[in-house]
Each structure stands twice: as structure tokens, then as C-alpha cells.
N, C-alpha and C positions, 0 to 999 in steps of 0.2 A: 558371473557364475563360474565360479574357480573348477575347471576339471584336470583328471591326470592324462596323461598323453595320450594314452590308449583308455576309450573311454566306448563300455558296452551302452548302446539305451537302447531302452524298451518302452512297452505300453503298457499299462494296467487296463486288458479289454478283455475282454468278455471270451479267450481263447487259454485266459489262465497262466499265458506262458511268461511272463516278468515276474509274478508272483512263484511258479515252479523253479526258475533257476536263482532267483536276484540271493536268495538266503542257501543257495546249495552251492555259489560259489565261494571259495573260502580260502584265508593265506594260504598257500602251500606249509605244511609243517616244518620242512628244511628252509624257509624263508624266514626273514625278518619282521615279515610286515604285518600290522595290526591294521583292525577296522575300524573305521569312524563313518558313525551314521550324521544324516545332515538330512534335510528336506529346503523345499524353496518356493514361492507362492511371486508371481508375477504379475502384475494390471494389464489386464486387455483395453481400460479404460480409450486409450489410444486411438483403439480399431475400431471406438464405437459398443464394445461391450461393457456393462457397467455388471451385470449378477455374474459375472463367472471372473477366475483367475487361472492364470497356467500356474498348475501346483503338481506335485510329486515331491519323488525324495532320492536320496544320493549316497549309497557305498563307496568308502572311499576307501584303499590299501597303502598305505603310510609305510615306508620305512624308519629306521630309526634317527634318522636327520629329517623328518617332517616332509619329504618330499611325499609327492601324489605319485603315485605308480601306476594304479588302474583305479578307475571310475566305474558305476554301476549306476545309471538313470535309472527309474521307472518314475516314469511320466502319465499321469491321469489319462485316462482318455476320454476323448471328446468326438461328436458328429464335427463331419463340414455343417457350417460354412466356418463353426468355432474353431476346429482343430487347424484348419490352414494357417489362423491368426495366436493359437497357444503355440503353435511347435514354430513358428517363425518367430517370435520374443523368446523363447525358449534357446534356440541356436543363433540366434541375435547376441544373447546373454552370454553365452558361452564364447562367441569366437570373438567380441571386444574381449572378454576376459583374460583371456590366450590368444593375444595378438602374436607374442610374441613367441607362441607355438603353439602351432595349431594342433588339437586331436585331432584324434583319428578315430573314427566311429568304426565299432561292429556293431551293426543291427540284424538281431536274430527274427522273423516272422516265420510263423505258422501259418498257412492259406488255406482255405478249404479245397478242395477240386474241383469246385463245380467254377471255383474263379480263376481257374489255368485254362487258359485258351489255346486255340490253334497250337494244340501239342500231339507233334508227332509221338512223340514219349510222352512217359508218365513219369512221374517223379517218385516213382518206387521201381526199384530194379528187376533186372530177372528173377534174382535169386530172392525176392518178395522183401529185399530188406529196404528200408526208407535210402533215400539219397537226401544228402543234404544240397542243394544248388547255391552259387556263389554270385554276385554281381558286383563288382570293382569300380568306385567312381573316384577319381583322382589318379593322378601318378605318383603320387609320393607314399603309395603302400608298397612296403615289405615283405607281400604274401611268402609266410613258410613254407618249407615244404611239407611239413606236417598237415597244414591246412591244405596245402593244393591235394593231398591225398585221402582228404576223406572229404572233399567237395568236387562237386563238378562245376563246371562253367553253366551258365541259361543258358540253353543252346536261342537262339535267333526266332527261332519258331513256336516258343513259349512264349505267352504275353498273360502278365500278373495284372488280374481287375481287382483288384484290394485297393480302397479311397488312403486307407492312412499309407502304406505302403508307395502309393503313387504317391502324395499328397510330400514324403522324406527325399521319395527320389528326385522328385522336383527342389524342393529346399536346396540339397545337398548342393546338386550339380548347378545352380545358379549362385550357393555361396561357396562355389568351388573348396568345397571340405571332403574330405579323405575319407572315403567310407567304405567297408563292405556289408555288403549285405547279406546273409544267408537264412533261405528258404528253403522249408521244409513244408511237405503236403499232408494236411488233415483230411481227415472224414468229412463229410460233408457237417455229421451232429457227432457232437463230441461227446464221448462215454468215458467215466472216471476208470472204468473194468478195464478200457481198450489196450493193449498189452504193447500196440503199434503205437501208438499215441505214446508212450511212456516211453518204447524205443526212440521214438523219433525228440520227445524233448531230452535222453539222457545223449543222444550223438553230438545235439546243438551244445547243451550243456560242457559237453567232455570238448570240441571245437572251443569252445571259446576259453575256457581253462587254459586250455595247449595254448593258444594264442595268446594269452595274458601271463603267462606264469603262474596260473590260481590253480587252486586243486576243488575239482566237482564233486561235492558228499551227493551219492545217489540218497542216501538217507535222510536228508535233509531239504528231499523234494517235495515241496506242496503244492500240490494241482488241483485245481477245483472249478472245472471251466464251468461258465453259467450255459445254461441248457436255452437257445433261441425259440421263441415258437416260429419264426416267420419274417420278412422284410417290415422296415420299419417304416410306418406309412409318414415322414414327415411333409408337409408342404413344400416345401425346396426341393423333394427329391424328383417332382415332374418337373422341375428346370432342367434335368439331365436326361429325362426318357425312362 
């Protein structure tokens, strides 16, 4: 699975936010590059799954010599125990593809707060505006300074209970791939009115533009988080407590 070097993924979950940016990032207008859309459908057959496949689809920013510039994942989502075994054929696919240079992921998450733990802080500031938090796995990022100025570090005393969120950083750091991460804190229920909620995806938004070269149309953001009633009672989920 052919990606460009710098390469954004996301989820398609129930938080809305791959669907809110994936179409609001866009060529820069001073830029060359066009869009090509692509999607991809993988066998879990492998892991023992035969009704499901790792599917999604793929923005890609093209210069006019056909190179990849920037990549734009949004990837289904899936529960454990499926999602461990889609997003590993998934980055399987990718880093045989690009052996011969590796991406480098920005992955954008929105977390609730009631899944930020042992925080001495919050992940919204004094001045009540969202903070965007950063986490660096690899040495071979770049970070701008652009970026280091509108992110902060996790500080140590933060710990993220997000399954899919864990479920990457684990991936990541075992397939030693170059990644940031930037997290941003939601409500607990997500409301389409919430004005925070729309700050906090247009700062991710306008972050990762700066970091790609793309230009963020706030206009061309569609957010439509699905409304939870409650924890999802599956059977595997007392294997964890």
C-alpha cells in the first residue's frame, strides 16, 4: 500500500474527526499538487477472521511529476479484538510498500476526559482555550517549529485509556515507524452546537496543514459525531475488567 512520506491517518469512529478534516484538508493554492482519491480492502482471513476486511480509503497530494507528497488514511473502525489484527495488516501493508522509505505518521485523536488519567492538568488551558498535546515515537521526525508552538509535550503524569489509541502506540513503537501523535480533549458527549469541539478540531485541522504543506478550508468541515448511549456491553470486554 503505496503511501507519501508524510502520511496523516485516522479512524472513521464514532468521534467524527477523520470525516471533519480528511475533505477540509486541501492543495495549498500556491502549490502544484492535485488530489487522487484511492480506497483499499485487506483479508484478515490470516488472523483467523473470515466476515470482516481492513478497508478504508486514501487522499493522496500528487505533484506534477506523479510523486506522493502527502497521504490522508481514514481507516474503518473496528472493536478489539478485530482492530489489533486490521490496523497491523493495515501498517504491514504500508511499511513493505515503503521499505525503501519509511512514513511518517501524524495521527490526530480526540479523547474524551473522562479517559485522561492521573492529570495533574487538564488539557485545556488557563485562558479556557483547548491545548493541542503531542507524543513523538521515532527519532527520525522533524518536528517544526511551527508545530512545537501550537503543541505541548504529554507531560508524564497524563495516561491516555483510549483502546484504539493504545492499540497505534503499540503498533507504532514495535514497528519502529515515525510517528506523532496529537491529542486533543473532548467532552465527555459530543454535541454538533459545541463551539469547543469545533475549536479544538479546526487547531488539529490548521496543525496538520502547517505540518504538510496543505491548506485547512474551515468551510469544508463536516462533523457529525454519532451521539453513544453508554459502554458497549461485548463479551470480551470482562477479559479486561
Amino acid at each position: 500500500m503505496k503511501v507519501a512520506p508524510m502520511t496523516v491517518f485516522m479512524f472513521r469512529d464514532t468521534d467524527g474527526l477523520a470525516s471533519a478534516i480528511s475533505q477540509a484538508l486541501q492543495p495549498n493554492p500556491s502549490s502544484l499538487l492535485t488530489r487522487r482519491e484511492d480506497s483499499f480492502e485487506f483479508s484478515l482471513e490470516s488472523y483467523g477472521i473470515k466476515h470482516l476486511k481492513a478497508s478504508g480509503n486514501v487522499s493522496h497530494f500528487v505533484d506534477n511529476h506523479g510523486a506522493y507528497k502527502v497521504s490522508v488514511v481514514a481507516m474503518e473502525h473496528y472493536e478489539p479484538p478485530v482492530l489489533v489484527c486490521a490496523l497491523n495488516e493495515v501498517l504491514d501493508k504500508i511499511t513493505v510498500d515503503n521499505s525503501s522509505l519509511a512514513p511518517t505518521f501524524l495521527v490526530p485523536f480526540l479523547v474524551e476526559s473522562s479517559k485522561v488519567k492521573g492529570q495533574s492538568i487538564s488539557l485545556i488551558s488557563d485562558e479556557s482555550k483547548p491545548l493541542i498535546f503531542r507524543i513523538k515515537i521515532g527519532q527520525n521526525i522533524d518536528i517544526m517549529q511551527a508545530l512545537l508552538n501550537k503543541t505541548q509535550e504529554l507531560p508524564s503524569s497524563l495516561h491516555i485509556q483510549h483502546e484504539v489509541f493504545a492499540c497505534f502506540l503499540h503498533l507504532v513503537n514495535v514497528m519502529e515507524i515515525p510517528t506523532l501523535f496529537l491529542i486533543g480533549q473532548a467532552g465527555q458527549y459530543f454535541d454538533n452546537k459545541s463551539t469547543k469541539q469545533h475549536e479544538i478540531i479546526h487547531m488539529i485541522g490548521e496543525i496538520l496543514a502547517s505540518s504538510t504543506g496543505l491548506q485547512f478550508s474551515k468551510d469544508k468541515v463536516v462533523w457529525n459525531p454519532e451521539k453513544t448511549t453508554g459502554e458497549s456491553k461485548e463479551p470480551w470486554r470482562a477479559l479486561y475488567g
